[in-house]
N, C-alpha and C positions, 0 to 999 in steps of 0.2 A: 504494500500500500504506500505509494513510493507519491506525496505528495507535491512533491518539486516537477513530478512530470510535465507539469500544466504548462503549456507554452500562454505567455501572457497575447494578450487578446485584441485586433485593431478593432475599436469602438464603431460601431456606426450612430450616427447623430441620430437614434432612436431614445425617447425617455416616455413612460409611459405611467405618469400618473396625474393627480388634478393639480389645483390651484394650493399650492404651500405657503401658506401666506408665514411671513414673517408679518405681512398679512400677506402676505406673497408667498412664499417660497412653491414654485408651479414647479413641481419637480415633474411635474406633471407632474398624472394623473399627475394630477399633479406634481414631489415629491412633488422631485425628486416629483408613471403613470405613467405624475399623473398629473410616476405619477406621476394631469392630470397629463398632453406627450407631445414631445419632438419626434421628428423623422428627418426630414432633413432640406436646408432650404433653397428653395430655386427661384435665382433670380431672374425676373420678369424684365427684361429690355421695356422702352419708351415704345409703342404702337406692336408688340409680341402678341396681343391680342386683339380680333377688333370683336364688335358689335356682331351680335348672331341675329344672322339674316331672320328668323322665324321669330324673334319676339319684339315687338311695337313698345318702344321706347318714350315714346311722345305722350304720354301721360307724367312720364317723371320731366320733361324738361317743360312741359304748361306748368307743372306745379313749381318748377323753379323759375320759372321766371314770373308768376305771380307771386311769388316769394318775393324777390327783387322788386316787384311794381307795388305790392302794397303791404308790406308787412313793418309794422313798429311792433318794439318792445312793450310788454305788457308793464315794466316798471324802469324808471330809468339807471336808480341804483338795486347794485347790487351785489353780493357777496363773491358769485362765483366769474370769475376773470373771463372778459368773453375780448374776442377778435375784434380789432375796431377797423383793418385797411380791407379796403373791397378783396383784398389776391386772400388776406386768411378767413377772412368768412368764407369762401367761396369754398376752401380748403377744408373748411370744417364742416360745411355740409359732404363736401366727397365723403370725408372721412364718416359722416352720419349716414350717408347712404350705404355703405360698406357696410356697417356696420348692422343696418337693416335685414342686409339682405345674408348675413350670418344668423341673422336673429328669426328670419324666416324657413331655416332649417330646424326650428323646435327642438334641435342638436344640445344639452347642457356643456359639449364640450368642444364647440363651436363657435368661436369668437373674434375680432376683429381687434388688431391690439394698433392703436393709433401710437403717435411717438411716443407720447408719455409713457402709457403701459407696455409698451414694448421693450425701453429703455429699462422699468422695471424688471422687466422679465427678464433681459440680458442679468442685470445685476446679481438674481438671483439666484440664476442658474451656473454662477460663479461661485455662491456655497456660502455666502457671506452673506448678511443681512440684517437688518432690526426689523423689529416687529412683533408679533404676539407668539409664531411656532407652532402654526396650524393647517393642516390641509383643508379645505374646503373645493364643494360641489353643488351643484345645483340636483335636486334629486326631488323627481314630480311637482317641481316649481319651488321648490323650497329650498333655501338656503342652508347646505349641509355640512360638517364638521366628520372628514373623513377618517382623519387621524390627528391627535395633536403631538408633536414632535416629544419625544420621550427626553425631559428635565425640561421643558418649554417653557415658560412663563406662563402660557395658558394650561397647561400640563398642569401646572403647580396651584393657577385657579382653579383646578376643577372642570376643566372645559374637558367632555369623553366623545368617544368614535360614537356619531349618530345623531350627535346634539342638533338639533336644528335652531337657527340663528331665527329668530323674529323681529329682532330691531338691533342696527345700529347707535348706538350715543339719542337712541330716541327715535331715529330717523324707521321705519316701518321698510322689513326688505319684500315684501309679498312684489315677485317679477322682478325684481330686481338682475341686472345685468350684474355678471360675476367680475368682470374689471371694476364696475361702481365698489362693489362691496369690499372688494381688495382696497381698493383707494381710502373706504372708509376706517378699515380695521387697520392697516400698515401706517405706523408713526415712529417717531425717536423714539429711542429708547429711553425712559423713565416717565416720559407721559403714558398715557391711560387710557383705555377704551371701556364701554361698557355694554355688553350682551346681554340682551333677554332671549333667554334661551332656554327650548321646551324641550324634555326628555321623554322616553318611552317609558312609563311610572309614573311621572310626575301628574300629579291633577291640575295644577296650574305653571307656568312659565315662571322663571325667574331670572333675577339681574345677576349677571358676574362681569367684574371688575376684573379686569389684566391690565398689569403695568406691561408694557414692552421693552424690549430687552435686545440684545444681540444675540440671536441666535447664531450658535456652533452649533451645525449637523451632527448628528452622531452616525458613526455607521454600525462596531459590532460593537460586541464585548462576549466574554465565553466563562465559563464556569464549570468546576469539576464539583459535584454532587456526592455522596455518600450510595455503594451501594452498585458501581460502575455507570453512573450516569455523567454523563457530559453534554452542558449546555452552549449553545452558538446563539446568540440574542440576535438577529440583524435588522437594523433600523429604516434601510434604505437600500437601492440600487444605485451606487454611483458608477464612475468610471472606475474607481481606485476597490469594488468592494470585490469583485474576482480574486485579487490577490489577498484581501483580508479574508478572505472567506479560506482561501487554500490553509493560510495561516492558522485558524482556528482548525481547521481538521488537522493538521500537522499537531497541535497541540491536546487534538482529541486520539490518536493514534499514539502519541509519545507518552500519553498521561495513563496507557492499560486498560483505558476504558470500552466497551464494546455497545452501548445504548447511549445512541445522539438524538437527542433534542433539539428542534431549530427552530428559537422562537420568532414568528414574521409577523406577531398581534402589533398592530400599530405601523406598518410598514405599508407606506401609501403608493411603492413600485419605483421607477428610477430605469436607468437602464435595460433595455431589451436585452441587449446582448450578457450583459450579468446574470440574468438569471437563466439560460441558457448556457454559459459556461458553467455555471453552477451546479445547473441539475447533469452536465459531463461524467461527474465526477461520481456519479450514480447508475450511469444509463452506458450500455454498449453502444458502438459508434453505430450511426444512422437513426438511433431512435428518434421518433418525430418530438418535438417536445413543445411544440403550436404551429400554430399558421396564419398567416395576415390573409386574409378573406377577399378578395377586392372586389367582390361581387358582378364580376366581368369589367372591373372598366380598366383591369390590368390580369395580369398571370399571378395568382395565386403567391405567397413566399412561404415555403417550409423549412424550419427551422430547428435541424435536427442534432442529438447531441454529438459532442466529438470523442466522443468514447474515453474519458479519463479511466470511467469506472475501473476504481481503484478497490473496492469493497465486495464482499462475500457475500455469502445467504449469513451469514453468524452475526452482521450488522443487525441491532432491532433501532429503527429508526422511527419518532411521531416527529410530528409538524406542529406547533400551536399558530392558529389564528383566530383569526376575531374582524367586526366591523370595521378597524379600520386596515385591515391585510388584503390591498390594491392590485389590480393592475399587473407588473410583476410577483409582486408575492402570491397571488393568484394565479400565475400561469406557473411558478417553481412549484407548489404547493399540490396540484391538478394534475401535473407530469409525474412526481413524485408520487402518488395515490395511484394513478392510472397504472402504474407497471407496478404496482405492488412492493413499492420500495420504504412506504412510510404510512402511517398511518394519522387522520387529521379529528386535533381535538382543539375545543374550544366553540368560537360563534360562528353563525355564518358572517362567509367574509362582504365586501363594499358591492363586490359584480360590476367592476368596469371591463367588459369584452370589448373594447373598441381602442382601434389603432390613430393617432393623431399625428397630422405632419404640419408644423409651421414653415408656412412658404411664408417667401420676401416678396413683398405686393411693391412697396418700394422701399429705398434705401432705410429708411427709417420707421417702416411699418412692417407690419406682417398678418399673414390670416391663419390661425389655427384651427384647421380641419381636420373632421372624422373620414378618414379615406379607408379604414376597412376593420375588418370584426377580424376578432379572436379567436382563432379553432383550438380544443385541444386535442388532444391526442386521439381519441375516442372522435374527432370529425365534428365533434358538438363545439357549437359557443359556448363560451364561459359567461355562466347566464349575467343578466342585470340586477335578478336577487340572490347574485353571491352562490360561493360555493358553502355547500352543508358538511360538518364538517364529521367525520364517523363517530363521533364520538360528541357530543354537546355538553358545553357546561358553563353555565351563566355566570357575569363577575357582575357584584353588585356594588352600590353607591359606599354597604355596610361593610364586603368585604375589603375593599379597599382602606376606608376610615380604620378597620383593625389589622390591617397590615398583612391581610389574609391572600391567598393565590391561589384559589379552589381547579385554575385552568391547570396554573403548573404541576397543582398536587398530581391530578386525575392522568396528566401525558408523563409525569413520573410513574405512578403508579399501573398503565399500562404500560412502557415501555419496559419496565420491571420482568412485565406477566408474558411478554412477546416470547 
């Protein structure tokens, strides 16, 4: 079980989870999707596309220039900074129209990132950021809390995988666009935001208070258990988690331990190709380990492993996840199960099956599109209500307050019994 074999890996600018908010952090699926996802971007030359002949355009350019011919502000002051020279008004409608016709795809992970939020999203996906340390999603119109970054500022409020957000600082998000909400929730660090935020148990919503903070991502951490168990926590899929990950098995193999535990509860996805290298090290070469769907408007991608497997049938391996285990940890989690390598305890997970690619609309913009679904192994999408996971077992508000791990007891206690 020769862990060094791993040749290290050329990334493709796939990320596959939601919106990670520092209020940001879009690791995709964000985080890291998702998480919520890049693919990779293509720039669009001046006239690379023109007007398609089959659709009648002249209803948006009457209502722009009735725009122009009669339209005043409904107030002349105002809080939010608007374009005053005819060339960025103009600019800021394109950029509204764009933004429309994203929004006309009823897609939650479909959106139109003008310079500012684009500029964002560069910075973030740098790994650096202030803010609160929260994935978010749009989920049956509702503003959703995919995963909060494990020691986050919102972690440490109290904010859990599933919370649905009902007001910002007051402001009501019912439709609310997911750049707005980003914009509302990401601040300096030591200012403050405030959530009214509804749980599943709760009878009524309530307010929490997160200071923001600089979020440092985390990626693993590992732990030897009493009993030959060995823990792999991972946080995320970055570029750099391939090789942390090798490193924690190298540490789980050197420590005489034979039952690995890989916990992916709060892991909102990251890298494609990471979790794919990952599940290698499990899977004979050519196993399929997903597939990007393109539903004809391209050739299919299958994405198979490269055969590290490096481990026996003597391996007893579980998985823990939970509501916020996205996107990647979703599709490592679902390969692992499907060949019979691991077994899954804990909740069902987020169920983002869909593939996202930000293209370069222009230099300073971009459009984040769903361009195709997630097969696994088995030929099925990775549904939208999550993977169930074999084994169920609820973490509550209490067990947490007592310091209690009913998920890890139970993936302890089977992996024991394997």
């Amino acid at each position: 079980m020769d862990v060094d074999s791993g040749k290290s890996i050329s990334m493709r600018n796939v990320v596959i989870g939601a919106f990670v908010l520092g209020a940001l952090c879009l690791i995709v699926g964000y985080r890291m999707g998702e998480q919520g996802a890049l693919s990779s971007q293509v720039p669009l030359g001046s006239g690379a596309y023109a007007a398609p002949a089959d659709v009648d355009f002249s209803p948006v350019w009457k209502a722009w220039n009735i725009i122009n011919e009669k339209f005043v502000p409904a107030a002349v002051a105002t809080s939010t900074p608007v374009a005053t020279s005819t060339e960025a008004l103009h600019q800021e409608r394109v950029w509204g129209m764009i933004t429309g016709l994203a929004g006309a795809l009823n897609d939650p992970y479909s959106y139109f990132l003008p310079p500012s939020d684009n500029k964002l999203f560069s910075e973030d996906m740098s790994g650096s950021f202030e803010g609160v340390g929260m994935e978010i999603a749009v989920r049956e119109k509702i503003l959703t809390v995919v995963s909060p970054l494990k020691g986050s500022p919102a972690e440490k409020a109290g904010i859990k995988s599933g919370d649905k957000i009902l007001k910002i600082d007051g402001t009501d998000t019912q439709g609310i666009d997911i750049s707005v909400a980003v914009k509302k929730i990401r601040g300096p660090g030591g200012s403050a935001v405030t959530l009214l935020v509804l749980r599943d148990g709760w009878a009524d919503a309530k307010e929490i208070k997160v200071t923001r903070g600089v979020i440092d991502v985390p990626t693993i951490t590992t732990e030897s258990l009493p009993g030959g168990v060995f823990v792999i926590s991972l946080m995320n899929f970055t570029a750099n988690s391939p090789d942390l990950f090798r490193s924690g098995l190298r540490e789980f193999i050197q420590s005489g331990n034979d039952k690995l535990i890989i916990d992916l509860r709060g892991n909102p996805g990251g890298y494609l190709e990471a979790a794919v290298d990952m599940a290698s090290w499990f899977l004979p070469t050519g196993k399929v380990v997903v597939s990007e769907d393109y539903a004809g408007h391209a050739q299919n991608i299958v994405h198979r492993s490269r055969g590290y497997d490096i481990f026996n049938e003597n391996l007893k391996m579980v998985i823990l996840v939970d509501r916020g285990s996205a996107s990647a940890s979703e599709i490592l989690a679902d390969a692992l199960r499907h060949y019979g390598k691991a077994r899954l305890v804990g909740d069902a997970t987020f169920g983002k099956g869909s593939v996202q690619e930000l293209v370069e609309i222009t230099p300073d913009t971009a459009l984040k599109l769903t361009i195709a679904r997630w097969l696994g192994p088995d030929g099925e999408q990775i549904p939208n209500t999550g993977i169930v996971p074999d084994v169920e077992v609820k973490m509550t508000d209490e067990d947490v307050k007592a310091g209690k791990d009913p998920q890890l007891d139970k993936a302890i206690e089977l992996v024991r019994s394997l």
